[in-house]
C-alpha positions as CSV (number, residue, x, y, z in Angstrom):
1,X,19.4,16.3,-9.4
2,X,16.5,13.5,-10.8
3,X,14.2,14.8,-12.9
4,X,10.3,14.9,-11.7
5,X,7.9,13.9,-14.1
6,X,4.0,14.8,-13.1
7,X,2.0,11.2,-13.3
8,X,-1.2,12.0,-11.3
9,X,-2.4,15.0,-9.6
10,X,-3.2,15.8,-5.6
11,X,-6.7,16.4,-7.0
12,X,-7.2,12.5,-9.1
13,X,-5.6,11.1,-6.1
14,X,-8.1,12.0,-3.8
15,X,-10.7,11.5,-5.8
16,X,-9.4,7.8,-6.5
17,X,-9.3,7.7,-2.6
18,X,-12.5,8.2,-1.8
19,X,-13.7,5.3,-4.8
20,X,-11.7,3.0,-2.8
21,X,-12.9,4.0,0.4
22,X,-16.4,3.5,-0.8
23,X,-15.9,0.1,-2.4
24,X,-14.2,-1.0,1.1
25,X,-16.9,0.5,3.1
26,X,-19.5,-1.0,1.5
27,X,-17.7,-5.1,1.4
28,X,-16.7,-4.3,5.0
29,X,-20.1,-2.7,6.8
30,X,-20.7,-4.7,10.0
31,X,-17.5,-6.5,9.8
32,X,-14.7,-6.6,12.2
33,X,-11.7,-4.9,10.0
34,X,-8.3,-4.5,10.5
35,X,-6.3,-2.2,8.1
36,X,-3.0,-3.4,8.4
37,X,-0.4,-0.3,7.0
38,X,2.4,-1.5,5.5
39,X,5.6,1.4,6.5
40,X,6.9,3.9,5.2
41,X,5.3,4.5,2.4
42,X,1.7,3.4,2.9
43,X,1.2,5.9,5.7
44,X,0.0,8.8,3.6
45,X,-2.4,7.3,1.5
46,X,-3.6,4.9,4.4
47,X,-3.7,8.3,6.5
48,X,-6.5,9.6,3.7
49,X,-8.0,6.3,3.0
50,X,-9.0,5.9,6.8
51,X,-10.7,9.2,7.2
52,X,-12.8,8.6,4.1
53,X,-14.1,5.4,5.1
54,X,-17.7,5.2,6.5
55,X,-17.4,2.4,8.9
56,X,-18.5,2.6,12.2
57,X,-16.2,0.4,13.6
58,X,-12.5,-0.5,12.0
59,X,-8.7,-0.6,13.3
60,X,-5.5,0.2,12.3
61,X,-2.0,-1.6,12.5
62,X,1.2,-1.2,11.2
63,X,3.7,-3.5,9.8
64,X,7.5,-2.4,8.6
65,X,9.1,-4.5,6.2
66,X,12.2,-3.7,4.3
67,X,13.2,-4.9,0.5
68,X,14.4,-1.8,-1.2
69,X,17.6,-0.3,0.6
70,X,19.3,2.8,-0.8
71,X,17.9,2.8,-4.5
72,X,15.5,1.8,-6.8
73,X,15.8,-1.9,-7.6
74,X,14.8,-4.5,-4.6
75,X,17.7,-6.4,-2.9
76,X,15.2,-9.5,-3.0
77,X,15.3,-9.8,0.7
78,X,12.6,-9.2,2.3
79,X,12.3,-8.8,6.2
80,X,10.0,-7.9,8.2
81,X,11.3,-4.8,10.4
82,X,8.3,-4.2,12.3
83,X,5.6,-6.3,13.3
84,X,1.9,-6.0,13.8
85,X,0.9,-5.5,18.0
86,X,-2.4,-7.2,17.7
87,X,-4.1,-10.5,17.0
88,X,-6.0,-10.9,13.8
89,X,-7.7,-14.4,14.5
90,X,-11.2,-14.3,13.3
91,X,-11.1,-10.4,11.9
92,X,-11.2,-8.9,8.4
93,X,-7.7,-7.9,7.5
94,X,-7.0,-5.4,4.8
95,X,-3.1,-5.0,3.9
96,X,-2.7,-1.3,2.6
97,X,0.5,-0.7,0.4
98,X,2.0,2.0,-1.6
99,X,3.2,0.4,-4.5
100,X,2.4,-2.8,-5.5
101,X,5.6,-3.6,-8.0
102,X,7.5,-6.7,-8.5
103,X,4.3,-8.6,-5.7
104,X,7.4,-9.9,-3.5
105,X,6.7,-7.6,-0.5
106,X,3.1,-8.4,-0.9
107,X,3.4,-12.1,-0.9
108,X,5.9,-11.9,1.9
109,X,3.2,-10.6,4.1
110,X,0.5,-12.9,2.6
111,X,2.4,-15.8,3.7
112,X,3.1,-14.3,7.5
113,X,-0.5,-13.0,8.2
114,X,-2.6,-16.2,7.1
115,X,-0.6,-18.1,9.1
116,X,-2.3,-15.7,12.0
117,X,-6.1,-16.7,11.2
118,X,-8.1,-13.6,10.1
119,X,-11.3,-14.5,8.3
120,X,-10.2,-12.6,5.3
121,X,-6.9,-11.4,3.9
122,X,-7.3,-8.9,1.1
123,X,-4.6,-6.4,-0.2
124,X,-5.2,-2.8,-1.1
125,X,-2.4,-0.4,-3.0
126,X,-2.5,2.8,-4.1
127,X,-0.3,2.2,-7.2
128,X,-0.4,-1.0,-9.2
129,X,2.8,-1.4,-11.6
130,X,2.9,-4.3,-13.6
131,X,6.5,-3.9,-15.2
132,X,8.4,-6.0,-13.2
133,X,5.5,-8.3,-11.6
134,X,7.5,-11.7,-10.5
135,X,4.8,-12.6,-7.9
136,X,0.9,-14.0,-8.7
137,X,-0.9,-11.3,-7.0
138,X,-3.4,-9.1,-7.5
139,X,-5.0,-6.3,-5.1
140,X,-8.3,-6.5,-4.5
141,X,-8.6,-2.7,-4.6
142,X,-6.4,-0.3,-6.5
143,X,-6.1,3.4,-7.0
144,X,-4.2,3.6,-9.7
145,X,-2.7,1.9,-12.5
146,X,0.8,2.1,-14.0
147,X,2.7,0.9,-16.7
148,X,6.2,1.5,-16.1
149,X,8.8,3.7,-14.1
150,X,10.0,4.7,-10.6
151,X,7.4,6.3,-9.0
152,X,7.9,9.1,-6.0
153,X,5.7,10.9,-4.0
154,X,2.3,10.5,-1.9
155,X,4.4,8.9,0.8
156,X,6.7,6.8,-2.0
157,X,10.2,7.8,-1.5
158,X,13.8,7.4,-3.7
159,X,16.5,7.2,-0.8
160,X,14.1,8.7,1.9
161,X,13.4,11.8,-0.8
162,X,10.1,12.8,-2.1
163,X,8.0,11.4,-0.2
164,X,6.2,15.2,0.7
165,X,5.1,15.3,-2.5
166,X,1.6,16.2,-2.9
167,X,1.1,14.1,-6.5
168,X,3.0,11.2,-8.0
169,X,6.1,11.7,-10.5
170,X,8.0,9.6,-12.5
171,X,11.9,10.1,-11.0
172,X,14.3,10.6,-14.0
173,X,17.8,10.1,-13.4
């Protein structure tokens, strides 16, 4: 059995939540935003983030896309499982991750939705890790920062597991 190791608490993470739900409330107001939710493990933090928003108007979409596999190092292919069901021509659109590790994912998705014509493209994670960056990319809103390790919990998973976790942990194995 992996050993957890506590990284941030339920309570800093919903603080951190609501700062980035301010920041993107306030660069969004009167805007025509689309928060685009990238699966499986964005879905709790974008869950959160979208109820602490103050915008009259936004909407939500979800895209799947697979890298990982069983484990904890990325195959390097990156496919896109699930796609979005709307058109984002002339809107705001704000990709919301979960981790934001070696950037592949993220570039991946950059490279598909420009090529769809929304006015802006921005990313938003909930963890930044900078470890294994390969990828020139940096979010334009973070929650938290991170040096180093696997991270589970908050919606970020090991093999499905963990994701129920109301914090974030470090996964020893």
């Amino acid at each position: 059995m992996p050993e957890l190791i506590p990284v941030i608490d339920r309570g800093t993470i919903a603080h951190k939540v609501a700062d980035v739900a301010e920041k993107i409330s306030s660069d969004y107001r009167g805007g025509n935003l689309v928060l685009i939710g990238v699966l499986k493990g964005a879905f709790v933090f974008m869950a959160d983030l979208i109820r602490q928003l103050s915008l009259e108007t936004f909407s939500i979409e979800f895209v799947r896309v697979a890298s990982y596999g069983n484990g904890s190092e990325s195959s390097g292919d990156i496919r896109m499982i699930m796609d979005l069901d709307s058109d984002l021509a002339g809107k705001d659109a704000l990709i919301v991750e979960d981790i934001l590790d070696t950037g592949r994912t993220a570039a991946y998705l950059f490279e598909k939705l420009k090529k769809r014509g929304p006015r802006t493209l921005k990313l938003c994670t909930l963890v930044e890790k900078m470890e294994r960056r390969e990828m020139n990319i940096k979010p334009d809103y973070v929650g938290h920062r991170i040096d180093r390790g696997f991270i589970v919990g908050y919606g970020l998973d090991y093999n499905e597991a963990y994701r129920n976790l109301p914090g974030l942990f470090h996964i020893k194995m």
